[in-house]
C-alpha positions as CSV (number, residue, x, y, z in Angstrom):
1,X,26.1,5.7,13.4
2,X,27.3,6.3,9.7
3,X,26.3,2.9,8.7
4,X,23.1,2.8,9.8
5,X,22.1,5.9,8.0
6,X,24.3,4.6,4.7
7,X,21.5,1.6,5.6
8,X,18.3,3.8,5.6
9,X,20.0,5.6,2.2
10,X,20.6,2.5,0.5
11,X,16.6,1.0,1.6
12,X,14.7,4.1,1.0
13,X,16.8,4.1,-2.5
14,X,15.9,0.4,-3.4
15,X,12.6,0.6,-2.0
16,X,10.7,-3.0,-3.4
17,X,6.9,-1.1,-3.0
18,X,8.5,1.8,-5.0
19,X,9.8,0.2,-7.4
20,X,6.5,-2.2,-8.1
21,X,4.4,0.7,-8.0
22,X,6.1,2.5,-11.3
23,X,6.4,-0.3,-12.8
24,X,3.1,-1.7,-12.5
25,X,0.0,-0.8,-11.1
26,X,-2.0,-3.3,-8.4
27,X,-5.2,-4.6,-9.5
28,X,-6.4,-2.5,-6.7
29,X,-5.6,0.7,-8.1
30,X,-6.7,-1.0,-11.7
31,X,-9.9,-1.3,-10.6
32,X,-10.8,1.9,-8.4
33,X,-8.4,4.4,-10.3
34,X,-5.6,5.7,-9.6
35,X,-6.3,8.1,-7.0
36,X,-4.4,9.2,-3.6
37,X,-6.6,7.6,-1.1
38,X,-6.6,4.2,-3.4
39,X,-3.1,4.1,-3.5
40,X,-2.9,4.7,0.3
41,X,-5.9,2.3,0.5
42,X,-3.4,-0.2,-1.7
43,X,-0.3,0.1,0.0
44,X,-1.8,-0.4,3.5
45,X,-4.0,-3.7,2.0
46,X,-0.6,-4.8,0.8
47,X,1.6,-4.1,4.0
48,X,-1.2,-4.4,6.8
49,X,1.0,-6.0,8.7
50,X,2.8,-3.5,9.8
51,X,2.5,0.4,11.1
52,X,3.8,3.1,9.4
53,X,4.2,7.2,10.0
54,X,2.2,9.6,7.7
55,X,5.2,10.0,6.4
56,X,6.4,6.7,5.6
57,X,2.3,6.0,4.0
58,X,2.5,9.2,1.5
59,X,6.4,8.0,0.5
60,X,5.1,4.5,0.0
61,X,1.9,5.2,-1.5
62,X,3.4,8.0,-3.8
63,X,0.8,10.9,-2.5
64,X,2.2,14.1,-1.7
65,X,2.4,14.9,1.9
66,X,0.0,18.0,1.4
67,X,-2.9,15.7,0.0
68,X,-2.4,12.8,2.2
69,X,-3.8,15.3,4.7
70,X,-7.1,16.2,2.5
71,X,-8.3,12.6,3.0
72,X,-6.5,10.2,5.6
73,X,-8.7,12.0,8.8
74,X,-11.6,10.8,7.0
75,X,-10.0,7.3,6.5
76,X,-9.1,7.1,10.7
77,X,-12.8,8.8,11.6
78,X,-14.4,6.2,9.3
79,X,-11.9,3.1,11.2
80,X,-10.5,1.8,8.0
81,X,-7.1,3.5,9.4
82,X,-6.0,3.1,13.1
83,X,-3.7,4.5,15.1
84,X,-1.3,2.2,16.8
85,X,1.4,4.0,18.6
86,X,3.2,7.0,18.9
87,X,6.8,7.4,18.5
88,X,7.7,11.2,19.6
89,X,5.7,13.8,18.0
90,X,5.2,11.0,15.4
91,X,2.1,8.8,15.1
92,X,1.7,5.2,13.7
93,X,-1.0,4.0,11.0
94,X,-2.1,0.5,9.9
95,X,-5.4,-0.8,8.4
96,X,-7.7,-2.2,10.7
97,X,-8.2,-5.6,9.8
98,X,-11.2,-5.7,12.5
99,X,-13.5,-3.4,10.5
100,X,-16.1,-5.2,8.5
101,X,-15.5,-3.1,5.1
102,X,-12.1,-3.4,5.5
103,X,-12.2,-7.5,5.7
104,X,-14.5,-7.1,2.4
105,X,-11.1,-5.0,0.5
106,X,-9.1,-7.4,1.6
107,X,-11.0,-10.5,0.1
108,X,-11.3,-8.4,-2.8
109,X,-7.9,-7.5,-3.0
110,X,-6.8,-11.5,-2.9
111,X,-9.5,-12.4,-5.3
112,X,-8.0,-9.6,-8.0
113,X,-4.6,-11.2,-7.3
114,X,-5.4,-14.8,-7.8
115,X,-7.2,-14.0,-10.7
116,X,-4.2,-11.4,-12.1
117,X,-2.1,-14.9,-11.5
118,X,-3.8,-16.8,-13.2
119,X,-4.3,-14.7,-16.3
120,X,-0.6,-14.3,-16.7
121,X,0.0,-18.1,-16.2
122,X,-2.5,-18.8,-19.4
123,X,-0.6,-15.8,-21.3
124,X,2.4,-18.0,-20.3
125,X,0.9,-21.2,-21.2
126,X,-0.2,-19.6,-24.6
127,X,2.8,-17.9,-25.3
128,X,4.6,-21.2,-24.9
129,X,2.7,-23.2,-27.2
130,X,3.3,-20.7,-30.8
């Protein structure tokens, strides 16, 4: 029991989305601003995947819990957010990848990333060749 919570201590400390998100912000959030619902917006293009808690979605996408809860009902009325399950009192979140608008953020989202790559490859390339 101990080392399973040591475990969750040790991830939720070495988070990788944490980490990338002080570091550096996504082209995303570059390009929309860096607002609470576009980091949420961010982290669930990035991670859609997979279903997380309120919770977990606020930690990730570093929004307070209190304003997480000004926006993400509009984001599930509008279906760019579904509910998946519930475990408990707790219910599960990912994008929905069926929604039209959501398949046009997500194109979007890989188009900023290829070209994001390929800028840094010719700052390589140019950097290499003084």
């Amino acid at each position: 029991m101990y080392d399973n919570m040591n475990y969750k201590l040790r991830f939720k400390n070495i988070s990788f989305h944490n980490n990338f998100m002080e570091e550096e912000k996504s082209g995303f959030v570059k390009l929309f601003g860096d607002y609470p619902a576009i980091r949420v917006i961010d982290f669930l293009i990035t991670f859609r995947e997979f279903d997380y808690s309120l919770s977990d979605i606020a930690e990730n996408a570093g929004v307070a819990w209190s304003t997480i809860h000004t926006f993400f009902p509009e984001l599930v009325r509008t279906r760019i957010v579904r509910e998946t399950r519930q475990i408990g009192r707790a219910k599960l979140y990912k994008l929905n990848a069926e929604n039209p608008v959501v398949k046009e953020l997500i194109t979007l989202d890989n188009k900023l990333i290829h070209e994001l790559a390929e800028d840094l490859a010719m700052e390589k390339i140019v950097v290499r060749s003084k």
